[in-house]
C-alpha positions as CSV (number, residue, x, y, z in Angstrom):
1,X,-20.5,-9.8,-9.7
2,X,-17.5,-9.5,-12.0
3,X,-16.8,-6.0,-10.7
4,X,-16.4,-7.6,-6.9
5,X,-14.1,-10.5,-8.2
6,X,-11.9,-8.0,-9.9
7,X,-11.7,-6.1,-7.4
8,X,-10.4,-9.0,-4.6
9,X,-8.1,-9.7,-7.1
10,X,-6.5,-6.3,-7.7
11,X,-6.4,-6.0,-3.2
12,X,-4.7,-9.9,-3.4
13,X,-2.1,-8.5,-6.0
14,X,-1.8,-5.5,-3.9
15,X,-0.7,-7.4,-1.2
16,X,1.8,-9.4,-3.0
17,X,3.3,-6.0,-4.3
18,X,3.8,-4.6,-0.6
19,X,5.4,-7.5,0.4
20,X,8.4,-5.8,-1.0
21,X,8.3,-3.5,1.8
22,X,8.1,-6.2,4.8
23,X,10.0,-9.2,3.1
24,X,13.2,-9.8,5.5
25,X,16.9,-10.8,3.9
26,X,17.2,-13.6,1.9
27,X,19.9,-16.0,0.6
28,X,21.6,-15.0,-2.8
29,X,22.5,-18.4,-3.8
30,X,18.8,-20.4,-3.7
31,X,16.8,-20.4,-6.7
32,X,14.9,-17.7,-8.0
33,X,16.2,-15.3,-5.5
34,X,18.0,-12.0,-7.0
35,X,21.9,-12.3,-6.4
36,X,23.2,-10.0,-3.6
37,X,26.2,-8.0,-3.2
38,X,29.4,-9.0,-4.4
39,X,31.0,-12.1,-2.1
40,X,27.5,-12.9,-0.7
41,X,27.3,-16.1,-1.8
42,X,31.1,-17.0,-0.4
43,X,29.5,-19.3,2.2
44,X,26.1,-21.6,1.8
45,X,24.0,-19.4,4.3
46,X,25.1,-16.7,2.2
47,X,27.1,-14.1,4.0
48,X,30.7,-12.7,2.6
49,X,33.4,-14.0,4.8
50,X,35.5,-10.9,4.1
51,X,32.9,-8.4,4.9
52,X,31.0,-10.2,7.3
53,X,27.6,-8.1,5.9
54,X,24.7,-10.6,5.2
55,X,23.3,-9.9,2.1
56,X,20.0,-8.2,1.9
57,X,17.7,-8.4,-1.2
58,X,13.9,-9.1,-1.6
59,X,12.5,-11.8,-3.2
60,X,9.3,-12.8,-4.3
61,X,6.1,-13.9,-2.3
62,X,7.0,-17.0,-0.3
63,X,3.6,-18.6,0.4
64,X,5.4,-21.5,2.1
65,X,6.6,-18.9,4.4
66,X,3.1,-17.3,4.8
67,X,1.8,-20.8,6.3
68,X,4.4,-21.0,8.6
69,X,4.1,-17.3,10.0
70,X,0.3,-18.3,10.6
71,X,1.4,-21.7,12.1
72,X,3.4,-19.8,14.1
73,X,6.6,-21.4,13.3
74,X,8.4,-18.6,11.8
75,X,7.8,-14.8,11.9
76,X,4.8,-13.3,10.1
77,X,5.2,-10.0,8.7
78,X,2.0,-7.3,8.3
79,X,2.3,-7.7,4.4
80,X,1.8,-11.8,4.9
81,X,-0.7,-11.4,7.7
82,X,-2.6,-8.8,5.1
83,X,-2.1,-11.3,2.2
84,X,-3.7,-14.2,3.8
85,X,-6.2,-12.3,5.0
86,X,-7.0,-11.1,1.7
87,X,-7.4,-14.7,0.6
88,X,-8.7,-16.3,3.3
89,X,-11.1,-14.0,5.2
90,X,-11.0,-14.4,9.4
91,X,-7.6,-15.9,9.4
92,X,-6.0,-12.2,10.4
93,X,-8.4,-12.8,13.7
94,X,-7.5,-16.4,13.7
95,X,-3.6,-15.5,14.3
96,X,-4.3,-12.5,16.7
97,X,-6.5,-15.0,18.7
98,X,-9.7,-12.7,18.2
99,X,-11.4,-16.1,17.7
100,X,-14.8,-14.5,18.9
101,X,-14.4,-12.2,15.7
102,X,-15.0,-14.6,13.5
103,X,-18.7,-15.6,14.0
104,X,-18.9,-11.8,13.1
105,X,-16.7,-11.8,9.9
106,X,-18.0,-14.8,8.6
107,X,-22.0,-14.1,9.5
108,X,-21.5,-10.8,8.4
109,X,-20.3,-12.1,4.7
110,X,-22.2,-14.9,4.3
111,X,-25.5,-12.8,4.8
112,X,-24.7,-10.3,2.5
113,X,-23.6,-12.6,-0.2
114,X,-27.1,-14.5,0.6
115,X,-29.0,-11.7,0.6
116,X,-27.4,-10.5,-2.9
117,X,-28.2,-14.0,-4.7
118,X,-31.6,-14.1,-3.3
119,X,-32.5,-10.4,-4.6
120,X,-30.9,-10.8,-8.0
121,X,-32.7,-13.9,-8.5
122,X,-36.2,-12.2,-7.7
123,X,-34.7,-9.1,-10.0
124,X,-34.6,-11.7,-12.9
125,X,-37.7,-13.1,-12.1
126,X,-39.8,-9.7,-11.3
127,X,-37.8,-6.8,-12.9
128,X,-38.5,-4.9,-10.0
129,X,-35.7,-2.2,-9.5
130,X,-36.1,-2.2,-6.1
131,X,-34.3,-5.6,-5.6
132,X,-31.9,-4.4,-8.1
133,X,-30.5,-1.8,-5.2
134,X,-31.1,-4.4,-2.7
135,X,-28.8,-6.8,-4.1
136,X,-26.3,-3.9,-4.8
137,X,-26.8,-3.0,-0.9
138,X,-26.2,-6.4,0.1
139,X,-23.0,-7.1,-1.9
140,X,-21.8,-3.8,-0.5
141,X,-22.8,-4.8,3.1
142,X,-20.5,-8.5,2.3
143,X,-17.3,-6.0,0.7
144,X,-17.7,-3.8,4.4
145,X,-17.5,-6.7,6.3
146,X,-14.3,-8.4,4.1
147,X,-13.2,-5.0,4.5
148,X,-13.5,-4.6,8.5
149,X,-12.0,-8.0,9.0
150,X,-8.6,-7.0,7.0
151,X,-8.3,-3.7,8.9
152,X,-9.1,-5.3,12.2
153,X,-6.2,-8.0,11.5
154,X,-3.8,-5.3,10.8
155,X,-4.8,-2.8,13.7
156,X,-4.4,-6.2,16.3
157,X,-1.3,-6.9,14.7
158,X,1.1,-7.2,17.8
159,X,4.3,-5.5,16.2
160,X,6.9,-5.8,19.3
161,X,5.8,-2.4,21.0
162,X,7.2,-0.5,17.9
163,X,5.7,2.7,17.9
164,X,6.2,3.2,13.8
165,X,6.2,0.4,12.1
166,X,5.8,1.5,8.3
167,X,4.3,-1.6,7.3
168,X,1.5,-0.8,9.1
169,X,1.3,2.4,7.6
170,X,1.4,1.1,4.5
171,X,-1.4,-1.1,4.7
172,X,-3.5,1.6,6.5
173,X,-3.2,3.8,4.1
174,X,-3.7,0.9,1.4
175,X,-7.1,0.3,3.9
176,X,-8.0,3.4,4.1
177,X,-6.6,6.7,2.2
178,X,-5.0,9.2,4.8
179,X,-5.2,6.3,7.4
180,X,-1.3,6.2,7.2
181,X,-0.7,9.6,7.4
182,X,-2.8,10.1,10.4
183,X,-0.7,7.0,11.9
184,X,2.3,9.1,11.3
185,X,0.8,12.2,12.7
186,X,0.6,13.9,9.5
187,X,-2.8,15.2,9.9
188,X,-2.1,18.2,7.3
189,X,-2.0,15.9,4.3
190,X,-5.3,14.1,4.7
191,X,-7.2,17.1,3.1
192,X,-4.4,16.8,0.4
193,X,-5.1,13.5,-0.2
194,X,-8.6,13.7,-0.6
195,X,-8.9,16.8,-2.5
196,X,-6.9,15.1,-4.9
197,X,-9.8,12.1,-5.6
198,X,-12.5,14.4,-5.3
199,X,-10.9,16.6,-8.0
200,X,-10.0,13.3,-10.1
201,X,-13.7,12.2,-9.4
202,X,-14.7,15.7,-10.7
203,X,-13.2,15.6,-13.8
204,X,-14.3,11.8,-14.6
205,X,-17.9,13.1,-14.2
206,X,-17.4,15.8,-16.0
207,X,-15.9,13.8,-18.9
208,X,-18.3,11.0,-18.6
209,X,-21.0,13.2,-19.0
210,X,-19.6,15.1,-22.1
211,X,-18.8,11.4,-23.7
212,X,-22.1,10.2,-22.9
213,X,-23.6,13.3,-24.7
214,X,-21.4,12.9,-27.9
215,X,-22.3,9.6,-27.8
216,X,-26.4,9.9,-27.6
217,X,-25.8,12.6,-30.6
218,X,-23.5,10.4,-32.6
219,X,-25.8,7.3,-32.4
220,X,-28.9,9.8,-33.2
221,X,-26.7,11.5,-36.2
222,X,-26.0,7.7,-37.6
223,X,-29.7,7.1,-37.3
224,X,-32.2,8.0,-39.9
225,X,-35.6,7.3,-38.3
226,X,-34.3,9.0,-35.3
227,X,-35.8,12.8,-36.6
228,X,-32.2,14.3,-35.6
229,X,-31.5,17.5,-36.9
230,X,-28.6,18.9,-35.1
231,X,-25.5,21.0,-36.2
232,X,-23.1,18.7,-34.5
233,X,-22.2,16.0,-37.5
234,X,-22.0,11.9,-36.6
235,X,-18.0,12.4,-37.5
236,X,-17.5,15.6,-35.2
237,X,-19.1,14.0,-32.5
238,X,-17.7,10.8,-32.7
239,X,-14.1,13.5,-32.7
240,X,-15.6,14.8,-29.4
241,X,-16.9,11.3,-28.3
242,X,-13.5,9.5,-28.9
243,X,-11.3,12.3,-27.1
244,X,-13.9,12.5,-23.8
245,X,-13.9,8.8,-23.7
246,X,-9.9,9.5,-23.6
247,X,-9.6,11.7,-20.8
248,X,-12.1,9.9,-18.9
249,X,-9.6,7.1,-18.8
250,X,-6.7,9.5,-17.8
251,X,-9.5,10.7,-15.0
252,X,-9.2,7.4,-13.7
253,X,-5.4,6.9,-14.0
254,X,-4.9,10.3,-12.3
255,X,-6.9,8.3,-9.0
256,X,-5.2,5.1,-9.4
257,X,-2.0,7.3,-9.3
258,X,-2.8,9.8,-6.0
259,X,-4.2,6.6,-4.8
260,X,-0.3,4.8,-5.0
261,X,1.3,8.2,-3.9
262,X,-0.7,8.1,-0.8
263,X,0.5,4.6,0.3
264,X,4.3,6.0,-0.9
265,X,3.8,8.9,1.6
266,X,2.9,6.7,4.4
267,X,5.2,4.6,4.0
268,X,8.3,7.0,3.5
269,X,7.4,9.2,6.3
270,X,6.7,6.3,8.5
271,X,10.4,5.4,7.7
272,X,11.4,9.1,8.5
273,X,9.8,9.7,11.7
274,X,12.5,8.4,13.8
275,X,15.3,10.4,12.0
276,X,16.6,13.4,14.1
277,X,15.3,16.4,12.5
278,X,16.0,19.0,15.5
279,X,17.3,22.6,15.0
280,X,21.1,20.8,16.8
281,X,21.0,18.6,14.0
282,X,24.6,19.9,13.2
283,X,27.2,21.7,15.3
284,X,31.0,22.2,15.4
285,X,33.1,23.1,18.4
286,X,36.9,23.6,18.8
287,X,38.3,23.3,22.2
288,X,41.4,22.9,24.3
289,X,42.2,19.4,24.9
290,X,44.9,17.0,25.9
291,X,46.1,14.4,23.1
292,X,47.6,11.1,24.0
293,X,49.6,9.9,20.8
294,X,47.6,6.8,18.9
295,X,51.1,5.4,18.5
296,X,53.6,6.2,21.2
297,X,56.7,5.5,18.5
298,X,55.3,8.9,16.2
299,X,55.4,10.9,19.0
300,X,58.0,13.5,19.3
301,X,58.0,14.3,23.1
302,X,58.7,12.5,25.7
303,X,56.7,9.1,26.3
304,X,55.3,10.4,29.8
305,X,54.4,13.9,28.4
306,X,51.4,14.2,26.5
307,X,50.6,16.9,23.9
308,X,48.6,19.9,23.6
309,X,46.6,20.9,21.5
310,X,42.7,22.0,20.3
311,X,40.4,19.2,19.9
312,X,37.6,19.7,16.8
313,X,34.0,18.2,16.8
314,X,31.8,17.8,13.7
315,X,28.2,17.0,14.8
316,X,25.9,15.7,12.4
């Protein structure tokens, strides 16, 4: 049960770490906000009166503001709308209006956390493995359906007719691995992406299994009723024990880190897709042209007479 706490505690603090991406401009001078530019807190709604350039900085996660985006009285962003979805479940369908989605969310949950207390209590009582894996089914059937309701909240997001928005790719690919990238288009990279776990899950089987090993002969070594009569040593495998055990752990950071490159992908290219990338990107012409002076009292000819001359553009 710990493992499924943690784990809606790592997607909550997940969400408040996007939020970086979505959270609009804030004022400089209010408390506990990072300063802006230089000047930006000239005026009290904090925007330089020489520059006229509102400053633009991030802040931390408002959760005033979250409550008002779902009261509808002030814009919601995706990262909000996936944050309090993440801590209240059906609220994503409550704000898209998908009110007959929530009989399903909340059914579908309920039952499998039911279903999961009910066969652990009769794996206590019985020790019958068999409502051991139903109560692993059931809690896996309540984590689907918590799932489903926090993609379905961000797919019926109404973004304003934006075709990219990268905070929805963000959070797909967040969702989802390779989700984002097939939002951008970028169907090539999804094989990338998941080669990459299944080669990280490789190698932390691979190493689990070797640690495990080390670890049956070390405890068999250290044991003198055990009959043990191996050439492996309790201090050489506890040497190979120790070091599998190690790379194990970098197995796992290696997932955790395709894993956060996969949501940086999305998100970057999601950014980039409406950037011009066509072969005319740049182009430079020279061509005769007729010059009107900008200031009529640097010109040498006659007011009524305009110059000559080649006119040079510098496309980029």
């Amino acid at each position: 049960m710990r493992r499924y706490i943690l784990s809606v505690l790592l997607l909550i603090g997940l969400c408040c770490n996007l939020q970086a991406q979505f959270k609009k401009s804030t004022t400089g001078s209010e408390t506990g906000s990072l300063v802006g530019p230089p000047g930006s807190d000239v005026s009290t709604g904090g925007v330089n009166k020489e520059s006229d350039v509102k400053s633009d900085t991030t802040s931390g996660v408002s959760f005033k503001k979250m409550f008002r985006g779902f009261a509808r009285k002030d814009t919601l962003t995706p990262g909000y709308l996936l944050l309090g979805s993440a801590i209240m479940p059906g609220s994503g369908q409550i704000f898209n209006r998908d009110y007959w989605k929530l009989p399903v969310v909340y059914g579908g949950i309920g039952a499998g956390v039911y279903m999961g207390i009910r066969n652990n209590m009769k794996y206590q009582e019985t020790g019958d493995p068999k409502y051991k894996t139903y109560r692993m089914i059931s809690y896996i059937g309540a984590g689907a359906v918590y799932w489903g309701s926090l993609m379905d909240g961000a797919i019926s997001f109404d973004t304003g007719g934006r075709k990219h928005v990268p905070a929805r790719a963000t959070i797909y690919s967040a969702l989802l691995p390779g989700l984002g990238q097939a939002y951008n288009g970028d169907y090539w990279k999804i094989p990338i992406w998941y080669g990459g776990f299944i080669a990280c899950g490789y190698f932390y089987h691979l190493n689990d299994m070797q640690y495990r090993r080390f670890k049956y002969i070390y405890n068999m070594d250290n044991d003198p009723d055990s009959g043990y009569y191996g050439n492996i040593t309790a201090s050489q495998a506890e040497w190979y024990k120790d070091t599998y055990r190690r790379y194990r752990d970098y197995s796992i950071l290696a997932v955790v880190l395709v894993y956060a490159l996969n949501i940086i992908d999305a998100n970057v290219f999601s950014y980039m897709s409406d950037f011009d990338v066509s072969d005319n990107l740049a182009s430079f012409s020279v061509q005769p042209a007729v010059i009107s002076p900008l200031n009529i009292q640097y010109a040498t000819l006659s007011n009524s007479i305009p110059a000559m001359g080649f006119q040079m553009q510098l496309n980029f």
